[in-house]
Each structure stands twice: as C-alpha cells, then as structure tokens.
C-alpha positions in Angstrom: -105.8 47.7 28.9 -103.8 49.5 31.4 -104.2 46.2 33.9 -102.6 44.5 30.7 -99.5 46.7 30.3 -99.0 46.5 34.0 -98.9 42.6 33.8 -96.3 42.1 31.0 -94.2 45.4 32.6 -94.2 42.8 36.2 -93.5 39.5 34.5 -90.7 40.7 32.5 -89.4 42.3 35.8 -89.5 39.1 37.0 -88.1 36.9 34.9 -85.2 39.1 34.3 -84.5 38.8 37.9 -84.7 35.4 37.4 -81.6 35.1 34.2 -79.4 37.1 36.0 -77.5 34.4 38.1 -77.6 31.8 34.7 -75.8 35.1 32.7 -73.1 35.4 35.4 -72.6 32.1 35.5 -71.7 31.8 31.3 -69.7 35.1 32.0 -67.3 33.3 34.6 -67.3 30.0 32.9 -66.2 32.1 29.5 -63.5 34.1 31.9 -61.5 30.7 32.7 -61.7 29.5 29.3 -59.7 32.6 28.7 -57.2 32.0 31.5 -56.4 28.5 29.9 -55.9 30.0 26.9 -53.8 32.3 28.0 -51.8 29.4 30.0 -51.4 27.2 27.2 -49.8 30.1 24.9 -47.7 31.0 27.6 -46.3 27.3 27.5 -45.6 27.2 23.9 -43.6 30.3 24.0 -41.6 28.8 26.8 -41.4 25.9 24.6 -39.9 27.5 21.8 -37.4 29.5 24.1 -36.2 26.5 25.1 -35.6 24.8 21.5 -34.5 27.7 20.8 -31.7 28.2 23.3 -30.7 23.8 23.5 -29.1 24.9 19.8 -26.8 27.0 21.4 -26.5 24.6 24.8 -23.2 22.5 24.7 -24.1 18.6 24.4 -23.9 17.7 28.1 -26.1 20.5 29.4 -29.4 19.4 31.8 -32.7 20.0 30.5 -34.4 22.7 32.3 -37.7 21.0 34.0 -41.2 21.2 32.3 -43.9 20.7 34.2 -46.9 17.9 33.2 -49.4 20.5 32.3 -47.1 22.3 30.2 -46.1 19.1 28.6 -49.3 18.2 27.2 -49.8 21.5 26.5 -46.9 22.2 24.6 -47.6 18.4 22.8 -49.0 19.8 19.5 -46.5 22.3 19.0 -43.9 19.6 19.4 -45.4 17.2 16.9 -45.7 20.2 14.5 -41.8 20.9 15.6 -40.9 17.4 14.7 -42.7 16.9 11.7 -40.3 19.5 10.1 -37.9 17.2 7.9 -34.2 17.6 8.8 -31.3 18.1 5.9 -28.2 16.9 6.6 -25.0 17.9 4.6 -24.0 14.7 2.7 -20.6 13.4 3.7 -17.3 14.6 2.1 -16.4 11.1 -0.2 -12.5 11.5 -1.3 -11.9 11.3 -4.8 -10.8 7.3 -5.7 -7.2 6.5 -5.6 -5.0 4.7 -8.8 -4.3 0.6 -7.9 -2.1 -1.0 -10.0 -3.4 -4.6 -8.5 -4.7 -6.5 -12.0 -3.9 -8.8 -14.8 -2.1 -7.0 -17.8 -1.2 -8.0 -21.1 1.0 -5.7 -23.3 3.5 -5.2 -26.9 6.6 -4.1 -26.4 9.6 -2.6 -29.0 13.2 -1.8 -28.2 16.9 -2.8 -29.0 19.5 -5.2 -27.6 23.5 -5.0 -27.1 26.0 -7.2 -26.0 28.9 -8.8 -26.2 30.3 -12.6 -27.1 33.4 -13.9 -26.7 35.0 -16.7 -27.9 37.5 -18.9 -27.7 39.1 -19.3 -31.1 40.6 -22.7 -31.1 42.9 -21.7 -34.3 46.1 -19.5 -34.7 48.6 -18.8 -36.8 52.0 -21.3 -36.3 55.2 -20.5 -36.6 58.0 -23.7 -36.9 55.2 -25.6 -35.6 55.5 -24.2 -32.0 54.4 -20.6 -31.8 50.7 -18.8 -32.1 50.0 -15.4 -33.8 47.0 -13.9 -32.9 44.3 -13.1 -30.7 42.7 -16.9 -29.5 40.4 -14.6 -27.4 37.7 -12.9 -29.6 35.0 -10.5 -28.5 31.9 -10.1 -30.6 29.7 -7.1 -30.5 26.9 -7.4 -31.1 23.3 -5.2 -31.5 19.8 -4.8 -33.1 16.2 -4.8 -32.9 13.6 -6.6 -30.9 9.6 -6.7 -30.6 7.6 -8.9 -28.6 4.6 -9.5 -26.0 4.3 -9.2 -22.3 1.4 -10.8 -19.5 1.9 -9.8 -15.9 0.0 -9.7 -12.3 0.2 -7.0 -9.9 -0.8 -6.6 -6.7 -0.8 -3.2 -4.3 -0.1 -2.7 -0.6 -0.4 0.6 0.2 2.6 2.2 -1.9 4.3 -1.0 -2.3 3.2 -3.0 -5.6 4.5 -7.0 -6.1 3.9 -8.9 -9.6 5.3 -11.6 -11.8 5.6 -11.2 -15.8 6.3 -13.2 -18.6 7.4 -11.8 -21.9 8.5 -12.8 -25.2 10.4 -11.1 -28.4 11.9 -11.7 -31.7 15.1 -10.4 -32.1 17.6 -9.8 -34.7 20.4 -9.0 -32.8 24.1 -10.2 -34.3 27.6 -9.4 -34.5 30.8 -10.2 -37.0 34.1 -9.9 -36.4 37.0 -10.4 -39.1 41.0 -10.4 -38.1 43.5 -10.8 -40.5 47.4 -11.9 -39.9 50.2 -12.0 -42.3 53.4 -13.8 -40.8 56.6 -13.6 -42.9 59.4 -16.0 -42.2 60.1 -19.8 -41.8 56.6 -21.1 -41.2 57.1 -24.7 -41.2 60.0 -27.3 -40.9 58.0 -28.4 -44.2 59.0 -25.3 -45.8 62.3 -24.5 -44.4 62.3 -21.5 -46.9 61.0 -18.1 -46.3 57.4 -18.1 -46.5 54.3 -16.1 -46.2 50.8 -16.9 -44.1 48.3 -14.4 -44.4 45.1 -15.9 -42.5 41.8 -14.5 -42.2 39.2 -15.6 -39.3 35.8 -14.4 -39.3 33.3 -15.0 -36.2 29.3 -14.3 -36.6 26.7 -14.5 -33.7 23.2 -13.9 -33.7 19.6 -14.0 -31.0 17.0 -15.2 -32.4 14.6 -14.8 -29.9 14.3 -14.1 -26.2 12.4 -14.8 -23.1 12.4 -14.0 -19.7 10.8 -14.7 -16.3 11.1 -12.1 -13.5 9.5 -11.2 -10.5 9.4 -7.1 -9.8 8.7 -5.3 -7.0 8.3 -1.2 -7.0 6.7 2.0 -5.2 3.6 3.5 -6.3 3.1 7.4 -6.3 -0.8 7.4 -7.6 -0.2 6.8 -11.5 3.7 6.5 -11.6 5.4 3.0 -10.4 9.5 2.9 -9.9 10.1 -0.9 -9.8 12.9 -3.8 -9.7 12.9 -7.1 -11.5 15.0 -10.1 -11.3 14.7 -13.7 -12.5 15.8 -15.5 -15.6 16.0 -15.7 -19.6 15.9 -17.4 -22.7 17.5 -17.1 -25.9 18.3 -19.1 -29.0 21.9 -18.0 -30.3 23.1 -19.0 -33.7 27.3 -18.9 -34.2 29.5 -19.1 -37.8 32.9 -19.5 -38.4 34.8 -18.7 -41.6 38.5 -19.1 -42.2 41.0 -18.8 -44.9 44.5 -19.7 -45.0 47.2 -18.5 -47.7 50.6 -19.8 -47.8 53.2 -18.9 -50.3 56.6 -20.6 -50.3 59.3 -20.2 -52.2 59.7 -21.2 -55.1 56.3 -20.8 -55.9 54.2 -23.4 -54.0 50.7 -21.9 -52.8 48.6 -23.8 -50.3 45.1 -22.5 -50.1 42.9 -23.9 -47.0 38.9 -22.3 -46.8 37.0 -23.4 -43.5 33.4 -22.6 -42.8 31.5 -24.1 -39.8 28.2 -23.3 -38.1 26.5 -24.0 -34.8 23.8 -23.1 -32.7 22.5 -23.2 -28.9 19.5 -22.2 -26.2 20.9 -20.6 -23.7 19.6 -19.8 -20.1 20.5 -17.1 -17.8 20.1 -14.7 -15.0 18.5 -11.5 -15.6 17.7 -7.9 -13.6 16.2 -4.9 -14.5 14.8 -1.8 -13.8 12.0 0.5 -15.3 9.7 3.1 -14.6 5.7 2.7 -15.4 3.1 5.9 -16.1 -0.4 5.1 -16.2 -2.2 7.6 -18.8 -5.3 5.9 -18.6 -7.1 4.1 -16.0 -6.5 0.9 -17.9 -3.6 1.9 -20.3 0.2 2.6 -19.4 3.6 3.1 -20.8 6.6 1.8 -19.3 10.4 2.1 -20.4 12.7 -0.8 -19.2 16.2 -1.7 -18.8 17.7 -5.2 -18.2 21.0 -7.0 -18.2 21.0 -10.6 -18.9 24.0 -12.7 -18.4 24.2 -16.3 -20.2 27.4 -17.6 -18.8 29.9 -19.6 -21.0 29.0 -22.4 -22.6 30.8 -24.8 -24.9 29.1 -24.7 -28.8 29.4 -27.8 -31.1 30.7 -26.4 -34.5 30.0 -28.4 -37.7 31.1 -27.8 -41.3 34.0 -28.8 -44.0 37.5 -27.9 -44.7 38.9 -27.5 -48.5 42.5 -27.5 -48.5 44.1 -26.3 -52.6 47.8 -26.8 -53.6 49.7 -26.1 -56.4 51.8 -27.5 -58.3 50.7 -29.9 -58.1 47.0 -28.7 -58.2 45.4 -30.9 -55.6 42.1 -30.5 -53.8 40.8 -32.3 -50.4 37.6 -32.5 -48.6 37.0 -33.1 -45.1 34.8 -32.6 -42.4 35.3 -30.1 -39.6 34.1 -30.6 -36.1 35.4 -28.7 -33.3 33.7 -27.2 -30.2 34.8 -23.7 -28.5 34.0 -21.8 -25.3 31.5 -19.1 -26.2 30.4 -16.2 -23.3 27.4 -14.0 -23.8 26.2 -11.3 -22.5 23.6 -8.9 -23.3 21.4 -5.8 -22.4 18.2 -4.8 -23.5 16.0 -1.8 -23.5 12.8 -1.8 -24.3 10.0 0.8 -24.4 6.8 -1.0 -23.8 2.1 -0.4 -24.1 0.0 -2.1 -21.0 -3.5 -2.7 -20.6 -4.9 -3.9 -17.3 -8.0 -5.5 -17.0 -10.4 -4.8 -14.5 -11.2 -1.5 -12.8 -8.0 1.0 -11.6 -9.8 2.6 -8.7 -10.0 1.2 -5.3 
C-alpha cells in the first residue's frame, strides 16, 4: 500500500513539473491580449477627442495625423459615429409677395360731367342787320354711369404695364334755355315799334361710352398708383327748341315754333389716373379719374319750322335743316370691383 501512495505522490510530482511551462505560456498569451485591449481603447478616446475638438476647429484647419493601427482600430467607432442621422434646420422660405401680372374682368359705377358748346346759328335781328344774343352756348352737362371692364397686367419688379377695355351706359345730359325780348323797330317790314321776345333751348345727352387706354403704375405689395392714356367712344344725342314772338303795332302777332334733333359717335382722346387696393388675392377696388376730350364736330340737325300770323290767321310748314359746330368735353369718375384670374403670389 505504502509503495502505492509513494507512486501516485511521484507521478503527480512529475507531471506537474511537466504543465508548468504550458500554464505560463496561456498566462503571457492572456497578458498581450490585454495590452491590445488596452491600445485599442486608448485609440477610440483619442478618436473622440479629436471629433470632439474639429467642431470647434475653424474650416481650414489640418487634420492632426492618425496612424494605420489606430485607424482600423478606431473603424467601428467611426461607423457607429456616422450612422448617427444628422438634423439640419430647414431653410428660412420668405413669405410670397402680391403680383398684379393676370387677366381681370371687373363692374364698375360712377358719374360723368362736362361741358358742350355750341354754336347757335340763330339770333335775334334788329332792322335786319344786328344780332342779340349769345351765338356761343355752353351746355353742362352731368349724370350716372355703370358698365364693365377686361384688362392685362403685367409686373416688373415695382413697375406694373397693362391694357384695358371698358364699357358703360350712361345717362349723362344737359339743357340750357335763354330768353331775349328786344323792343324797338325790328324790321324794315314793321317800321313800327315792335316787340321780339325769343326763346332758344339746347339739350345734349351720352348715351354710352367706351374707352381704350394703356396704364402704367408702381406697385407697393397690394396697393398700385397708375396712369392711363388712350382713346374713347361715345354716342351723343343733341335737340333744339325755338320760339319766336313778335308783336307789332297795331296788333299783328307772328308766332314761329322750331324744334330739331340730331345725333353723333364721337371719338376722342382720353387720360386718367387712379389708385388700385387689392383686398383679396384675387379681388380689388380701384377709384378712377379720367378726362376725355371729343373735339368739335359739326352735327347735322333735322326737324320742322311752324310759322302763325294773325290777322290774317295763317299757318306754314316747312322743313328745317341746319348743321352747327358742337364741342364736347367731359370727365368721368368711376369707382370700380376687379377680379384676376390666376394665382396673386409669385
């Protein structure tokens, strides 16, 4: 038993002299393990140092050398790094500006004044030589209008161009009546005292009117100052009525009642002025001045004369034709609704 004991006891001697260079070996393979361990760490933090301080670098600094090994050692901690998503602020977009480029179509109301003169071809005579009276008549005349408007703009920076068209009845007229009353020798005829008393009355009325213009303004946003100039359209209707009293000693009454219409279309020059507000992106007011000018033209006059005596009582008929100079002028204002088609932003 005892030679038994003392066998075991000297082969485990042995044999643990035998491990102990196999243990020391794992030990220092185990101890370098550690050291690159240790190594890689110590390139990560010098990694993140780095990161860390380029956010504070100006753009045009040099990267500070890495060396290979730390590289591929520092490789997952860069993929992890960039994997990180990245927010960006979005960008500042200023708020859409008000363009008045666009077709519009548009109602407008207002009022119209003005003035006609004529050139009253009658007058009183005196022994056949001499005229009483004003031959030079001026008509006022004034009213209401309504129509439509269509119109095209178009915007370069603050400047805005465009044409329009518009259209409006009108009701827009004017009388005028003078009365004269001549005592005295009227007529070689008569060569008694007599006594003329004459009445003349002259009537003008628009119709309608139309008008072409260009216009040309400055744009502040939703407010527009503009210009227009171009032409206009109107249809004019003109009346004449005219009485004539005499009374001659002894007793002999002539009585002579004329009456005569006419009518014309007139073209003319216009400008203008007018400011525009848009209140909506697509809806605007505007209030508009203009002052058209028709020039003189002559107007055909057609109608009859009735000429009464007594004694002996005695009535004639005849025709009355006669043309006169008539000059118009007139200004409107108008206070008008738009509506433009098509987006108002840029």
């Amino acid at each position: 038993m005892k030679s038994l004991l003392i066998a075991l006891s000297a082969a485990l001697f042995v044999g643990t002299c035998l491990s102990a260079p196999a243990r020391a070996a794992q030990l220092d393979d185990v101890l370098k393990r550690l050291e690159a361990l240790e190594q890689e760490n110590s390139a990560l933090r010098n990694r993140v140092r780095r990161l860390e301080a380029r956010k504070t670098e100006p753009r045009d600094a040099q990267p500070a050398a890495v060396s290979p090994r730390a590289v591929v050692a520092a490789a997952p901690a860069t993929a992890a790094y960039n994997a990180v998503p990245a927010y960006k602020a979005p960008p500042i977009v200023p708020p859409p500006s008000f363009s008045w480029s666009g077709v519009y179509v548009g109602g407008h109301v207002g009022g119209g004044f003005g003035t006609a003169t004529v050139d009253d071809p009658f007058a009183v005579s005196v022994n056949g030589n001499s005229q009483i009276g004003a031959p030079i008549r001026d008509i006022h005349t004034s009213g209401f209008m309504a129509g439509a408007q269509i119109g095209a703009n178009y915007q370069i920076a603050q400047l805005v161009v465009g044409a329009e068209l518009s259209a409006s009845w009108a009701d827009v007229s004017g009388r005028r009546t003078d009365r004269l009353s001549v005592d005295g020798i009227i007529s070689p005829v008569f060569p008694f005292p007599s006594n003329d008393t004459e009445s003349r009355t002259w009537g003008v009325r628009t119709d309608w009117l139309a008008t072409a213009a260009m216009r040309a303004g400055y744009a502040w946003d939703r407010w527009l100052v503009y210009a227009k100039g171009g032409i206009a359209a109107a249809r004019n209707k003109y009346e004449f009525l005219g009485t004539d009293a005499v009374t001659a000693l002894p007793a002999i009454n002539l009585v002579e009642t004329a009456g005569a219409t006419g009518a014309d279309t007139r073209i003319g020059w216009l400008v203008g002025a007018g400011v525009e507000w848009a209140v909506w992106n697509n809806w605007s007011v505007a209030i508009e001045y203009n002052y058209i000018d028709f020039g003189n033209e002559p107007v055909a006059m057609s109608g009859q004369d009735t000429v009464a005596r007594t004694p002996p009582l005695s009535i004639a008929n005849s025709p009355l034709l006669f043309a006169t100079g008539i000059e118009q002028r007139m200004q409107t204002v108008k206070l008008g609704v738009n509506y433009r088609f098509g987006s108002a932003n840029d």
